[in-house]
N, C-alpha and C positions, 0 to 999 in steps of 0.2 A: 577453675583453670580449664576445665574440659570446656564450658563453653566460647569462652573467650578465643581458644583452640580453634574450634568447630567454626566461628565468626569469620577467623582470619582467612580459614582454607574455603569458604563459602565465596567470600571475595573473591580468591584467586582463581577459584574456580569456574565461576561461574561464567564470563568470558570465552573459557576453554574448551569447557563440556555442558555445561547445564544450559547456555542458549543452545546448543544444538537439538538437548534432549527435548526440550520446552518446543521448540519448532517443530520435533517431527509429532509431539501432541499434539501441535496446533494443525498439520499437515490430516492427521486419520482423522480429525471432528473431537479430542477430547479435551479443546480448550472452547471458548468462548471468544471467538476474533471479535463479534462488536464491542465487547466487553472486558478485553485482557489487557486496558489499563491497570483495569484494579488488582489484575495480579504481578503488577511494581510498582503495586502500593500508590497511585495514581485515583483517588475518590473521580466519581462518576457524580456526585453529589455533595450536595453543601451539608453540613454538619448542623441539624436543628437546634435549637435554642433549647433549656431546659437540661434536664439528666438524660446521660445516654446508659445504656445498659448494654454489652458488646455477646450475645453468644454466639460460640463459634461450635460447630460439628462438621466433622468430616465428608458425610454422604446422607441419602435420606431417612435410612434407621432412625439416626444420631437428631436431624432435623424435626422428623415427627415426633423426637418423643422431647423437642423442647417445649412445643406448642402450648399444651396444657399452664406451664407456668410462666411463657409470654404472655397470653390473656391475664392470668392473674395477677401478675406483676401491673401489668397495664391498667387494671380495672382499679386496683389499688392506687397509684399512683398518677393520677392525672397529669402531669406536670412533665411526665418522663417518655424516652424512648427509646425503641430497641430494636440496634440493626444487629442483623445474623451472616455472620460467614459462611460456608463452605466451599468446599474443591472442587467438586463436579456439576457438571452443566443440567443432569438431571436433578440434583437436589435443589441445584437454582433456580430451575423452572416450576420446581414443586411451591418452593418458599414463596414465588412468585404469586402463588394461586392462594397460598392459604395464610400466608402472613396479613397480619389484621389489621387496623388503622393505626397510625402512630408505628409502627414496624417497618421495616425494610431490608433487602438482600445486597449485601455486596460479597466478591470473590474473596473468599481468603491471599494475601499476597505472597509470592513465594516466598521460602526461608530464605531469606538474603536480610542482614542488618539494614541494605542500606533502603531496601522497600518496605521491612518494618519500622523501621524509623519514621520514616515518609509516612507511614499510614496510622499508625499512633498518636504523631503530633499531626493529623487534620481531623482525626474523631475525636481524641481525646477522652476517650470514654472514663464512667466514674464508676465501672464496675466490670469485672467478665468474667464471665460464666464458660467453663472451657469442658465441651462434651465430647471431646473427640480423644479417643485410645492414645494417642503418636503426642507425644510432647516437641513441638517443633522450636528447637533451641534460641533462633534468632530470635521470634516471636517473644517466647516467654521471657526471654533474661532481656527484651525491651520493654515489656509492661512492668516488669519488676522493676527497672530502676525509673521509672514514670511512679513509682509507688504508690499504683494502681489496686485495688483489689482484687483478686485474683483468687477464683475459687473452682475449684474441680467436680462436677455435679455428674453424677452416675458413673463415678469412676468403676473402672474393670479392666481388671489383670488376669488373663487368661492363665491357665498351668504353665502354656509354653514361654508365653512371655515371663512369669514369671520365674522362673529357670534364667531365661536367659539373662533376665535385670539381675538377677544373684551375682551371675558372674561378674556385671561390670556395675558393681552397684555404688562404685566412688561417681559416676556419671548418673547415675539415674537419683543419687541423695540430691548433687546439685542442679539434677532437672524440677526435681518435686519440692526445694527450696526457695523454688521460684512462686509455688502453691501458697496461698495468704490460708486456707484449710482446703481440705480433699473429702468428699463425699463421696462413699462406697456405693456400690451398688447392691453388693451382698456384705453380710457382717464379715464373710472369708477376704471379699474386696477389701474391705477397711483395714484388715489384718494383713492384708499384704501390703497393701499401700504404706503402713507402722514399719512391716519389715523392710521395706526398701526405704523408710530415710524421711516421710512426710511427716510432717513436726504437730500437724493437729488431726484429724484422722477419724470421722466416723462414719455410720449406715443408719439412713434414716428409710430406707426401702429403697425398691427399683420405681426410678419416673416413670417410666414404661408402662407400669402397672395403674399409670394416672392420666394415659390417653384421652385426648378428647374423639369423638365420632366421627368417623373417616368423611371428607363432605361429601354426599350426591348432589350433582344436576338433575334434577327432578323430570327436565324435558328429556333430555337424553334417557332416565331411566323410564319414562315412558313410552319412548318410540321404542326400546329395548322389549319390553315388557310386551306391549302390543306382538312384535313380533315373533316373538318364545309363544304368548300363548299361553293354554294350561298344562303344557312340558312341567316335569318336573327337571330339577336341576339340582347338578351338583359341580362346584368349583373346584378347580386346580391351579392351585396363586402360587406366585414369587417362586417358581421354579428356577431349576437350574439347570445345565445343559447335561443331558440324559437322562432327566426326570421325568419328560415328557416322554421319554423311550422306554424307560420301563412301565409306566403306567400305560400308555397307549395297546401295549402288545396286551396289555388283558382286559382294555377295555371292549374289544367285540363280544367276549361271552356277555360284561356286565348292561350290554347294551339288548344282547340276543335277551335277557332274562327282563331287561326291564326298556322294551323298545320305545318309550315317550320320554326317554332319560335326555338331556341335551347334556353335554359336559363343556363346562369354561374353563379354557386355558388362560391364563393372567401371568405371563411369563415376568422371570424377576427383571428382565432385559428385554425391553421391549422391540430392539434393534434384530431379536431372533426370529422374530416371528414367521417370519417366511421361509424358513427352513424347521422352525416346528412344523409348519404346515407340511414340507414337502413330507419330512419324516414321516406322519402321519399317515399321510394319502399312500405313502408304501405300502402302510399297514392294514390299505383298502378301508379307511376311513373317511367319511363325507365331510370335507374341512370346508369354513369357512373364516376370510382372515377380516378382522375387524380396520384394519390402518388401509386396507385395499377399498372397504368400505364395502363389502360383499355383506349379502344379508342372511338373515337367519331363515333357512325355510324347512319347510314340514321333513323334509331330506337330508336337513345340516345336523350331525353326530357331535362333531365337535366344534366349538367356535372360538377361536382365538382371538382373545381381547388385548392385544399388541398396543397397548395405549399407556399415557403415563396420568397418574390423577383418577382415574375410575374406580379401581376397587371399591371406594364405596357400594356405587353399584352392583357389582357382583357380588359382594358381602352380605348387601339388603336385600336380596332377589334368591338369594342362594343358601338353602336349610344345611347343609350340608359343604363343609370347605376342606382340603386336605391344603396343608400348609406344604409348599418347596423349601429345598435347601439342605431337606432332613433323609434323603432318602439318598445322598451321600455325603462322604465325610465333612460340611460346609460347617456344618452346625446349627440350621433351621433359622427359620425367617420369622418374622411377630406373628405369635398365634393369638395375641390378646385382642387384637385389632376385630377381626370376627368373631371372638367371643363375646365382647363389648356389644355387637350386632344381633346376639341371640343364635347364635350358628352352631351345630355339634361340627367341634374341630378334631382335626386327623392329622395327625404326625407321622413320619419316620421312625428308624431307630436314630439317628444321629441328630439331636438336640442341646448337643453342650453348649451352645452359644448362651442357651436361656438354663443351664442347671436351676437353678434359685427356684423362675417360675416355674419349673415342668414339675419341682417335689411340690410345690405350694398346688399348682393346678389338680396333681394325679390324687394329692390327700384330698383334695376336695371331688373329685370323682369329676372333673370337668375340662377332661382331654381325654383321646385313645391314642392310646400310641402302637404303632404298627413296626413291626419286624422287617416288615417286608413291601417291595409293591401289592407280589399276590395279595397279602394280609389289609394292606390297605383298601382293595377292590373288597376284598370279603367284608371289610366292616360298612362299607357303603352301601354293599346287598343288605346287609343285615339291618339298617337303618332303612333304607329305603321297601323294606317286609314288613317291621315293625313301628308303626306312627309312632306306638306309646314309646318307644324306648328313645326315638328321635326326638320327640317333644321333650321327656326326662334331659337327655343327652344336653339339650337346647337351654333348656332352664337353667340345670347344673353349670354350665358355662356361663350363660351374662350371670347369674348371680357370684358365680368367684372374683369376673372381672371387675363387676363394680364394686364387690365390697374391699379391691385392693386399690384403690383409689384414692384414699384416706392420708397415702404419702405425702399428695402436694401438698398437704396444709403443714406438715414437718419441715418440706424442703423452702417454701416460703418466709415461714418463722424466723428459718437461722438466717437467709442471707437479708432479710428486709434492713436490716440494723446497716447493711452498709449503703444501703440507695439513699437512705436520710443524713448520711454524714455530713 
């Protein structure tokens, strides 16, 4: 009933208020104008021959952590392929870069019946894989009556969410009825997932923990490289806005103590970058911005890598990474991604996003997590005094990352039975 509901007023709406809102996205840069057919469900492409395989995720988290089981799916299956949705114009330019042969990006199309419709019957997909938190109503109750397979892979229900799905949980049975099974991402995930109404329901691990290697450009990390020198270095990734502010104000002592220090800023938003920088230079900091195309010299303190697609490089180049996200209430950003790399990684206090992995990481002794910025600066001195403890630090991390890797071959197993139907 509730969806059916939600279909009719989507209609009426949409006319009223939702082209307006879509328009002034399209107005600030956070639509795709060469490309916002496909968000009225409008294909940009012809629909390959053979098996289609459909995942969709919301943003680049969600994106990078399909990859792993796009190649395998792929490797496996020669005959088949697999295009990827998302929302945002940065995960499509991501997908863009690292989607493999036989793969491809198109726009998720907005929730309106009458652009899912439209977009379902030109792909026709014979499977999909749905990674993204927000169950978008139009969408699913049209794959479901396509009598498509429809599966939920690294599902996660946060506390809040969960509360709130309680309250209206006659909506959220006949969202997750639309699910052919649902894949936790923790055993807690599966258990809520049961309690809100999903009819088949289990945890085979987090994908996340089955990352492939972030890619470098090797020329780029050479001109890089060349330019750093024998600097030592330490990385500051996927921040968020005041992270850069709390850390900056203590990075002059950490700088006075260890003056060959370069420090990389890898903001999560790479549109800030010029106002990190200004922040900075407040702080009587020697900035230099990567997107300006300003260089690294014997002078440059901190260098902000304002780009989308590199953190390889600064992962592979850099012993040493504190993870953003975590040092206010956000909930922390992938820290397995430079563990995978060999890196001693540095947290926040604020990593609920990942609970699952930060117990599985901390029993394994292969993250520190920090209180505080000051506390964060101090663990950096303390690593950058101590080789041995850095090297230990370093080991302890790639070996938890990759001995949790072992998921893809679970999350594979179960859904391969529907790509041969």
């Amino acid at each position: 009933m509730f969806i059916g509901i939600y279909n009719t007023l989507i209609r009426t709406l949409y006319p009223l208020v939702i082209r307006s809102y879509i328009q002034k996205r399209i107005e600030i840069g956070k639509e795709d104008t060469k490309r916002f057919n496909e968000r009225l469900g409008k294909p940009t492409k012809e629909r390959p021959e053979g098996k289609l395989i459909w995942f969709h995720g919301a943003s680049v988290g969600e994106s990078i952590s399909m990859l792993p089981l796009i190649n395998r799916l792929l490797e496996n299956s020669p005959d088949t392929y697999v295009m990827v949705t998302t929302g945002t114009t940065t995960s499509a330019d991501l997908m863009g870069k690292r989607l493999p042969e036989r793969a491809f990006h198109q726009y998720i199309p907005i929730d309106n019946p009458a652009f899912t419709k439209r977009f379902v019957k030109h792909w026709q997909p014979d499977l999909v894989l749905w990674f993204e938190s927000d169950f978008w109503p139009a969408m699913l109750s049209t794959i479901k009556k396509k009598n498509i397979p429809l599966i939920l892979v690294n599902g996660r229900i946060s506390n809040k969410s969960f509360k709130r799905w309680q309250q209206f949980d006659f909506i959220c049975k006949e969202l997750l009825a639309c699910f052919t099974f649902c894949l936790g991402q923790s055993e807690e995930d599966a258990y809520r997932l049961r309690v809100l109404g999903a009819k088949d329901t289990t945890c085979l691990g987090n994908l996340k923990f089955a990352g492939l290697p972030i890619p470098v450009d090797e020329t780029k990390k050479k001109e890089i490289t060349k330019q750093i020198g024998n600097r030592r270095l330490f990385c500051i990734s996927s921040t968020h806005d005041n992270e850069e502010y709390q850390l900056g104000k203590r990075l002059p002592n950490l700088l006075k103590d260890h003056p060959d220090l370069l420090v990389i800023v890898a903001p999560r938003h790479p549109q800030r970058g010029n106002d990190i920088k200004t922040q900075l230079q407040d702080l009587g900091l020697n900035v230099s911005l990567r997107s300006a195309e300003e260089k690294i010299t014997p002078q440059t303190q901190v260098y902000i890598a304002d780009t989308i697609g590199e953190l390889g490089i600064w992962y592979g180049i850099s012993p040493i990474v504190f993870i953003g996200g975590s040092l206010i209430p956000h909930g922390g950003q992938n820290f397995m991604e430079p563990s995978r790399l060999r890196d001693a990684v540095i947290v926040g206090p604020y990593m609920h996003n990942f609970t699952e992995a930060m117990q599985r990481a901390q029993k394994a002794n292969a993250i520190i997590q920090s209180n505080d910025a000051e506390e964060v600066i101090n663990n950096v001195s303390q690593l950058l005094d101590n080789n041995d403890l850095l090297e230990a630090k370093r080991s302890l991390a790639y070996n938890w990352a990759t001995s949790e890797a072992k998921v893809l071959d679970g999350i594979v197993e179960k859904v391969k039975g529907y790509i041969n139907q």
